[in-house]
N, C-alpha and C positions, 0 to 999 in steps of 0.2 A: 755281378758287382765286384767279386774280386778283382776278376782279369780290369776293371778298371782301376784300381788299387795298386796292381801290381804297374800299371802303366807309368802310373803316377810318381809312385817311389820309382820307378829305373829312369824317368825322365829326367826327377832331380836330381838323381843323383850322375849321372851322366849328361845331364843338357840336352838339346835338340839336333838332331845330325845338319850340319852346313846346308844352304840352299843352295839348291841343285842349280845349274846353268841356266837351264832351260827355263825355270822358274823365275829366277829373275832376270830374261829376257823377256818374259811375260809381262812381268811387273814393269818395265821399263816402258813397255810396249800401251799396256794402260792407261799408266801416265800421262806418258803423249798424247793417245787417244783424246782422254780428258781436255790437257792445255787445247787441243784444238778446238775440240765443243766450245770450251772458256771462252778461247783468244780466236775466234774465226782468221784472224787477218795470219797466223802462225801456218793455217791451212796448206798454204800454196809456198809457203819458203821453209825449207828444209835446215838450214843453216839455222833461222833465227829461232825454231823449233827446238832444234838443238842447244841452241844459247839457250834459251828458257827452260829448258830444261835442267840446263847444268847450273842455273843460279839459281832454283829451288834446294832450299838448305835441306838435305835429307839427311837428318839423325836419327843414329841409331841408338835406341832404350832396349839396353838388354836384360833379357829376362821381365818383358813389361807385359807379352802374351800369354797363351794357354800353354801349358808347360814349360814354362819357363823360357817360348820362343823372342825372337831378338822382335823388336814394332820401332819399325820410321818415325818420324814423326816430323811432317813438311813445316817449313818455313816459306813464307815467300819474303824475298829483300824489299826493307822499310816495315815490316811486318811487325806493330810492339809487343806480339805475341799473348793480347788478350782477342780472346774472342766475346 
């Protein structure tokens, strides 16, 4: 129980180390994945993929996860932002 104690206290007080490359190449990779399942017709154009991609509002909320880590939080455009 300590060693989770002590995590805890060294996280806050030093934050979460940056995300790695690779990981959020991951994460990007996902995403995609997803809009395609969504948007079948994104499937086969690379470009318009990419469009849609880059007009999903990705913000970042820091300190909104488990230690204090940074969480996205997607938008889509026209979106009033209630769910």
């Amino acid at each position: 129980m300590s060693a989770g104690f002590w995590d805890f206290f060294r996280h806050s007080l030093i934050g979460e180390p940056p995300v790695h490359p690779i990981d959020r190449r991951i994460a990007k990779r996902w995403v995609k994945e997803r809009l395609k399942r969504v948007f079948p017709e994104l499937r086969n154009d690379p470009a318009a993929l990419e469009r849609a991609y880059g007009e999903l509002g990705l913000e970042p909320i820091e300190g909104a996860g488990k230690g204090g880590a940074t969480v996205y939080k997607i938008s889509v455009p026209g979106d009033p932002g209630v769910l």
